[in-house]
C-alpha positions as CSV (number, residue, x, y, z in Angstrom):
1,X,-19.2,32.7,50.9
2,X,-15.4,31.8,49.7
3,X,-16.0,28.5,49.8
4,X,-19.5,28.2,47.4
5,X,-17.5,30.5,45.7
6,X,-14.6,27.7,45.1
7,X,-16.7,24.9,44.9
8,X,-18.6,26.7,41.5
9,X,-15.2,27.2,40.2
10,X,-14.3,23.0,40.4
11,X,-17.5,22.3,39.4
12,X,-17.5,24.3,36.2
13,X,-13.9,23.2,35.9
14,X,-15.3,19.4,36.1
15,X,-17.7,20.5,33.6
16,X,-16.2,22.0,31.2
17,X,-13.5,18.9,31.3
18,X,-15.9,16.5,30.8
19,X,-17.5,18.4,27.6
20,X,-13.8,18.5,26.2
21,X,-13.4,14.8,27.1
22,X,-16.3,13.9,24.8
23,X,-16.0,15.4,22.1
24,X,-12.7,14.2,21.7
25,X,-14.5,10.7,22.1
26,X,-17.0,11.4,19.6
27,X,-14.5,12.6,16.8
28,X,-12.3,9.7,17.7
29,X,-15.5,7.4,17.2
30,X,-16.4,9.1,13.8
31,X,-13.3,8.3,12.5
32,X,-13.1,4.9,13.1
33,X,-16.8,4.8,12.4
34,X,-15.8,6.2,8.5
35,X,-12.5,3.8,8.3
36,X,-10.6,6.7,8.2
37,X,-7.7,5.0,9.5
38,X,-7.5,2.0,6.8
39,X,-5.7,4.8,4.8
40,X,-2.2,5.2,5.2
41,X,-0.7,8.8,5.6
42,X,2.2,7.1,4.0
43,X,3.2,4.3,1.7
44,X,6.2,3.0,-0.5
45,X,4.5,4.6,-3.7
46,X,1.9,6.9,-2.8
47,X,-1.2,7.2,-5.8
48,X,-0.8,9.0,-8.2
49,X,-3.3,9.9,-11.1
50,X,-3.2,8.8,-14.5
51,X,-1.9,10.8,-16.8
52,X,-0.1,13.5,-14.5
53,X,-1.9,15.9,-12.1
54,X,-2.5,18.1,-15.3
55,X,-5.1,15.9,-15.7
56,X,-7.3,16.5,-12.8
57,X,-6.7,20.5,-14.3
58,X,-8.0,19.7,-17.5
59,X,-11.0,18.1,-15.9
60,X,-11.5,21.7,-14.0
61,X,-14.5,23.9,-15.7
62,X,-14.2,27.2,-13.9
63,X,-17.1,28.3,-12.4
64,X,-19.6,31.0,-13.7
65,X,-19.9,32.7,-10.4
66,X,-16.4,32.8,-9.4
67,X,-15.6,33.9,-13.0
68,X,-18.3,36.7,-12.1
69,X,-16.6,37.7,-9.0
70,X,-13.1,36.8,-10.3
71,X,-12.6,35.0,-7.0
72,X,-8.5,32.9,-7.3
73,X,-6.6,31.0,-5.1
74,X,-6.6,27.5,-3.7
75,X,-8.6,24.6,-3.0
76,X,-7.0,22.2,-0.6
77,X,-8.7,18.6,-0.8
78,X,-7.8,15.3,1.3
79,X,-8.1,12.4,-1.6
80,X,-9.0,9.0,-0.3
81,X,-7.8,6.1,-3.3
82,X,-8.5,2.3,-2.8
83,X,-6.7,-0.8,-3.6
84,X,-7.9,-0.5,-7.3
85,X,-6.3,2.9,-7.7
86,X,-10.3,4.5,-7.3
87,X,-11.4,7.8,-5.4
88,X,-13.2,6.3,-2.3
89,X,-13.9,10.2,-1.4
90,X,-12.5,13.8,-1.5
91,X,-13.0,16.1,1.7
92,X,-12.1,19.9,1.5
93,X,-9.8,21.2,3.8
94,X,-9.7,24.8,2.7
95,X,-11.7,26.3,0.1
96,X,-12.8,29.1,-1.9
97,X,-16.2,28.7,-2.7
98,X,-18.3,30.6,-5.3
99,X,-18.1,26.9,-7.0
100,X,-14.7,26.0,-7.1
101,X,-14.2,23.5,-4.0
102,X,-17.4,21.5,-5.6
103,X,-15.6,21.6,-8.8
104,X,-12.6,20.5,-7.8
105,X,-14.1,18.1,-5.9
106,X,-15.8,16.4,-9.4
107,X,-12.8,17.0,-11.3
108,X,-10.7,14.5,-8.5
109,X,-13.5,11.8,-8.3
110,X,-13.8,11.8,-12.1
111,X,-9.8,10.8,-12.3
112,X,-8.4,7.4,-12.0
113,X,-5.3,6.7,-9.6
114,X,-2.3,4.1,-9.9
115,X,-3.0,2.9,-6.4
116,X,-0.6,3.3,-3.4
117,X,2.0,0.8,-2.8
118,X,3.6,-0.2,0.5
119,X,5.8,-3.4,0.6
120,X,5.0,-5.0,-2.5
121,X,1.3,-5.0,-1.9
122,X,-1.6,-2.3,-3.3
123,X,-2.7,-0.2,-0.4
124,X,-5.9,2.3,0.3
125,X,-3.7,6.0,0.7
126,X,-4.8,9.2,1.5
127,X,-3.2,12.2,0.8
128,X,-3.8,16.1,0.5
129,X,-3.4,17.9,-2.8
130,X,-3.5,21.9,-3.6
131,X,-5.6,22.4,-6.9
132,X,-5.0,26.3,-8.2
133,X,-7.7,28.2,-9.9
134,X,-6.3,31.2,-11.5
135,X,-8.4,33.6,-14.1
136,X,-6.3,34.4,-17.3
């Protein structure tokens, strides 16, 4: 009896393993599949938008519902720029809902970048922004 007993233990050991094992295959594969990692983390001059980050703000239209149920705080996004100083895509990290993480997410793809720079040469960039939405 010990022994079936230890060989169910490696075996859902094995399993389990193997279920970790290829996942972490799959969300490696996405990535790659989305080109995720033709955007640098870092560059020279990272983008930056025109006209200042109060810019991207002024683009914000607070939402009726969150007005309604006076929901603040923040809406982390990860902003994808191209080359040509575009938004390729926006992804939200953290958000607050009741509209807010879509809005922000409009406001950033409505906004034009200065594209990243890295030695002299325009580069795709990602890089993560905080955008605050406080009630007056």
């Amino acid at each position: 009896m010990k022994t079936k007993w230890n060989y169910d233990i490696i075996f859902l050991s094995i399993f389990f393993f193997s279920l970790f094992v290829s996942n972490a295959n799959r969300a490696e594969i996405q990535n790659t599949a989305t080109g995720e990692d033709e955007y640098l983390l870092a560059a020279e001059k990272m983008p930056t938008p025109v006209g200042g980050f109060e810019s991207i703000m002024k683009k914000i239209t607070y939402p009726d519902m969150a007005q309604k149920t006076r929901t603040e705080g923040k809406v982390y996004v990860l902003i994808y720029v191209n080359e040509k100083g575009d938004v390729d895509d926006v992804k939200v990290v953290k958000g607050i809902g009741f509209g807010c993480d879509e809005e922000a997410v409009k406001a950033i793809k409505k906004t034009k970048f200065t594209p990243g720079v890295d030695k002299g040469v325009s580069v795709k960039a990602k890089f993560s922004l905080a955008l605050a939405f406080k009630l007056s």
